[in-house]
C-alpha positions as CSV (number, residue, x, y, z in Angstrom):
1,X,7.2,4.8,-8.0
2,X,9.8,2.1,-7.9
3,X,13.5,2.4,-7.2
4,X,16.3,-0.1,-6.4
5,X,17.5,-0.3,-2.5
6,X,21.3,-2.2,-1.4
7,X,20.5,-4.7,0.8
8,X,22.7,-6.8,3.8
9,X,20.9,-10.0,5.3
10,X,22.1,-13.2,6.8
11,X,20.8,-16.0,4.7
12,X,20.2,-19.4,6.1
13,X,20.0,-22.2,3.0
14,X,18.3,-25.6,4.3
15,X,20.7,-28.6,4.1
16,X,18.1,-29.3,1.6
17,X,18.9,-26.9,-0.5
18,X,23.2,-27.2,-0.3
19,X,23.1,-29.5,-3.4
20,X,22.3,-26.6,-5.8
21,X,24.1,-23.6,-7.2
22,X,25.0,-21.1,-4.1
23,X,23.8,-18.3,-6.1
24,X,20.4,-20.1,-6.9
25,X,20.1,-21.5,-3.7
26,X,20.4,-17.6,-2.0
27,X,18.1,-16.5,-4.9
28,X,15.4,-18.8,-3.8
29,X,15.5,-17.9,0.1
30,X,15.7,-14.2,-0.4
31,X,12.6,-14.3,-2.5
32,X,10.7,-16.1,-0.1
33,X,11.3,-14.1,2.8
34,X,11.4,-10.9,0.6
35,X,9.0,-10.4,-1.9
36,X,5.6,-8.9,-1.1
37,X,6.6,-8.1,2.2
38,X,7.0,-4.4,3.5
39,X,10.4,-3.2,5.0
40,X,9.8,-0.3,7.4
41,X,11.3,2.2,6.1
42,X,11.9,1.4,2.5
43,X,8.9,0.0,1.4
44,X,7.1,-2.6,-0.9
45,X,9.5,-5.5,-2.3
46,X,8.5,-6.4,-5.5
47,X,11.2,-8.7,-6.6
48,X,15.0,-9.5,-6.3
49,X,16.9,-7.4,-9.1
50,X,20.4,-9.0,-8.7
51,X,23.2,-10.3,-6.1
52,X,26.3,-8.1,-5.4
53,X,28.3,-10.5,-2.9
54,X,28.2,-13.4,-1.1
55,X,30.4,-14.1,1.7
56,X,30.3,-17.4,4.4
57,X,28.7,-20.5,4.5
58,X,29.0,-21.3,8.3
59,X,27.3,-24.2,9.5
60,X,26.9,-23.9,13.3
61,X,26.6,-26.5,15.5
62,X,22.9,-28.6,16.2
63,X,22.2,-26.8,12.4
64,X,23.1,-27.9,9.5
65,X,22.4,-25.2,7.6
66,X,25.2,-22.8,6.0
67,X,24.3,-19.3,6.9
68,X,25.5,-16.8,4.3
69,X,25.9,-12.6,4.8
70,X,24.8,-11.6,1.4
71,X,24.9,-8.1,-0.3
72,X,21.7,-7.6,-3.0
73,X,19.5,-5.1,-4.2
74,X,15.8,-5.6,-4.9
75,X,13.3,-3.5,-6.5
76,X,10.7,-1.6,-4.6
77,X,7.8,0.3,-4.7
78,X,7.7,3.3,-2.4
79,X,5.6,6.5,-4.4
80,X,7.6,9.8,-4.0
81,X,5.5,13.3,-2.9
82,X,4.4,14.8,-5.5
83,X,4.3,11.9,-8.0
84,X,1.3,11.3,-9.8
85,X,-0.5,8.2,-10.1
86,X,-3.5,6.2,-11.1
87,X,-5.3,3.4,-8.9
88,X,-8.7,2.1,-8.7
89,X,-11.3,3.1,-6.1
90,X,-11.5,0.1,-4.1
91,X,-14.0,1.6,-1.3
92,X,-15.4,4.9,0.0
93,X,-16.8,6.1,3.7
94,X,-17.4,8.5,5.3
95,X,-13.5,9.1,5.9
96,X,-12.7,9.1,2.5
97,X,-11.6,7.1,-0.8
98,X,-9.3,4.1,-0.4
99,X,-7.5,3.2,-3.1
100,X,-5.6,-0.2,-5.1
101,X,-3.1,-0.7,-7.5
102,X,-4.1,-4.1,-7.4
103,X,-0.8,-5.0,-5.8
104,X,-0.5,-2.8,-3.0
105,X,-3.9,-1.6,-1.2
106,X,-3.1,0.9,1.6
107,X,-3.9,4.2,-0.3
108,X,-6.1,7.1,1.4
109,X,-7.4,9.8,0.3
110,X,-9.8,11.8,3.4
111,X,-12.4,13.5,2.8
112,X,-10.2,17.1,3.2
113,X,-8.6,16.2,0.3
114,X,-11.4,15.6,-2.0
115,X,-11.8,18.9,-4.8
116,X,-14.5,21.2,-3.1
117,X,-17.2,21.0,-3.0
118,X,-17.8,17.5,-2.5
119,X,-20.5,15.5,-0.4
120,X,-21.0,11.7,1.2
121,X,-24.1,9.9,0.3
122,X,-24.7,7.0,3.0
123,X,-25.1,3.4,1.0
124,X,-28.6,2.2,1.7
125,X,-28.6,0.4,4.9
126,X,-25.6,1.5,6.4
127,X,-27.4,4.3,8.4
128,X,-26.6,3.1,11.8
129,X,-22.8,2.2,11.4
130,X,-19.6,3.8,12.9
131,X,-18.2,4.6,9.5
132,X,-20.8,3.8,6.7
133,X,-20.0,2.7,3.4
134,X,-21.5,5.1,0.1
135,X,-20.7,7.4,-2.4
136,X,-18.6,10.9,-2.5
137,X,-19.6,13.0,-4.9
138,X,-17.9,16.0,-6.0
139,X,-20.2,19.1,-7.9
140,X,-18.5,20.6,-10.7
141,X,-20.7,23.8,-11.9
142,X,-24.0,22.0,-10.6
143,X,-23.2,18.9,-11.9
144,X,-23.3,16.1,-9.6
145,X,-19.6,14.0,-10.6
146,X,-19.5,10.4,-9.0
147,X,-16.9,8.8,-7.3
148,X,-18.2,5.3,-8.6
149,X,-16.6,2.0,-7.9
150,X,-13.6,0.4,-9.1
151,X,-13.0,3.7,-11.7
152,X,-9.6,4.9,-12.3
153,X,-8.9,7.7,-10.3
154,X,-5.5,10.1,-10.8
155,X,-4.3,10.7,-7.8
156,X,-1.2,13.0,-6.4
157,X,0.9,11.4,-3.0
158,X,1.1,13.8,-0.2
159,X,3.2,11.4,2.1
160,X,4.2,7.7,2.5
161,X,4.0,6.4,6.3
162,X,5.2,3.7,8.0
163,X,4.1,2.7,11.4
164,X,6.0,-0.5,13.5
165,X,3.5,-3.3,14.0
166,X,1.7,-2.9,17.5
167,X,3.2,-4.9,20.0
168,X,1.6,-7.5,22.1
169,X,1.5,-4.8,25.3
170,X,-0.1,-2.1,22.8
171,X,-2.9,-4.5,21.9
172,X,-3.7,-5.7,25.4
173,X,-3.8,-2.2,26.7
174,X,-6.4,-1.4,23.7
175,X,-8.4,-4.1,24.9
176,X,-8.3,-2.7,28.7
177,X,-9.3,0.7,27.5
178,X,-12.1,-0.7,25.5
179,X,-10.6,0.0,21.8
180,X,-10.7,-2.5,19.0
181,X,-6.9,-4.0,19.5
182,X,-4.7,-2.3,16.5
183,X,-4.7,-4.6,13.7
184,X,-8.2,-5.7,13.9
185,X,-11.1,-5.3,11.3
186,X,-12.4,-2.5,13.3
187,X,-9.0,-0.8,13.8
188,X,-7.0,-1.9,10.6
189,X,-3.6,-1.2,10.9
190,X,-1.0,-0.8,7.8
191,X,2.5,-0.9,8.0
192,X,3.1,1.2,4.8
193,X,0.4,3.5,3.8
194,X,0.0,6.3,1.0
195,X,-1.8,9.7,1.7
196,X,-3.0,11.5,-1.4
197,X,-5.2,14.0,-3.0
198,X,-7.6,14.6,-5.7
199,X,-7.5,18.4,-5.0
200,X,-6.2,19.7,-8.0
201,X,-7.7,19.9,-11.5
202,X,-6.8,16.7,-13.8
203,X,-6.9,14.7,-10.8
204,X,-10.1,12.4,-10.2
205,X,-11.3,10.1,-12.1
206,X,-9.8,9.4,-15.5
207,X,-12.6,9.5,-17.5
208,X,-13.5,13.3,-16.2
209,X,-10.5,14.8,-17.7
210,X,-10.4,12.5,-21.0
211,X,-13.7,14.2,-23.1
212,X,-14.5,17.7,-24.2
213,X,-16.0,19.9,-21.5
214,X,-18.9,19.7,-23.4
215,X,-19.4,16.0,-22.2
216,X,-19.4,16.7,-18.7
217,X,-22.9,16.8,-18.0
218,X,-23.1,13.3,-19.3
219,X,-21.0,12.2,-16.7
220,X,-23.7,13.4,-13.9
């Protein structure tokens, strides 16, 4: 789920910042401009592990701040197929569950990869939308097994994709053709996102799997 990624960047430390130690002072701007951001690519930055080199400390003219080509590594998480993990449903429609680890939120599961059979129940008053929010439910030997709300679900990646943020020309010809623009609450748009599946048997929701069989029928 996480793994550590070599890293080049050119670092610009503010005149500000000139006074302290250089490796504290590259520290501190490769945290800001790193951590909880998504690199195409490689994925989620979750913190700087360490600094490997640090070369420079050219100050150019009109700036007078030293700019630094800096070798680092920082820890990142980017899921591998087939790796099983568990998140919390954070919302269901009629596309399928979407899940968090509370730090990262772009996980999908569709509604092809739900265990079969399974069924979508339409939230009171969401009749009329485009993609109404509700319940899946999945039926295990006539039992009716919820997929209820903020329960921890085991789930197994099927891909991680990344997409390059739309461009300005990509969101203006949306607009002409009369599509939400890419990015928007009606077209959300993720840089990163995790596909998974609940297709398997152990996978679903935790508490499923952690009681005799005999207990299931409580559970409907």
């Amino acid at each position: 789920m996480f793994i550590t990624t070599k890293l080049q960047d050119n670092v610009r430390v503010e005149p500000a910042d000139l006074g302290r130690p250089l490796a504290e002072a590259v520290t501190s701007c490769l945290k800001r401009s790193l951590i909880n951001k998504i690199i195409p690519d490689i994925g989620l930055v979750v913190t700087l592990y360490d600094l490997l080199d640090v070369q420079g400390g050219h100050i150019y003219p009109s700036d007078g701040a030293a700019h630094y080509e800096v070798t680092f590594r920082v820890l990142v998480f980017r899921p591998w197929v087939g790796e099983i993990i568990v998140g919390r449903l954070l919302s269901s429609d009629q596309r399928g569950l979407r899940m968090s680890l509370d730090f990262f939120d772009d996980i999908h599961i569709s509604s092809d990869a739900l265990p079969d059979p399974s069924f979508f129940e339409k939230q009171a008053g969401e009749e009329d939308k485009v993609q109404p929010k509700g319940r899946w439910h999945w039926l295990y030997e006539g039992n009716r097994m919820d997929f209820d709300m903020d329960e921890h679900i085991r789930f197994r990646v099927q891909e991680v994709v990344f997409t390059r943020p739309p461009t300005a020309v990509a969101q203006l010809q949306a607009s002409g053709d009369g599509e939400p623009p890419p990015g928007s609450a009606a077209n959300p748009f993720a840089v990163m996102q995790v596909n998974a599946s609940v297709k398997e048997e152990g996978l679903g929701l935790e508490l499923w799997w952690d009681q005799p069989a005999d207990d299931m029928d409580e559970l409907s």
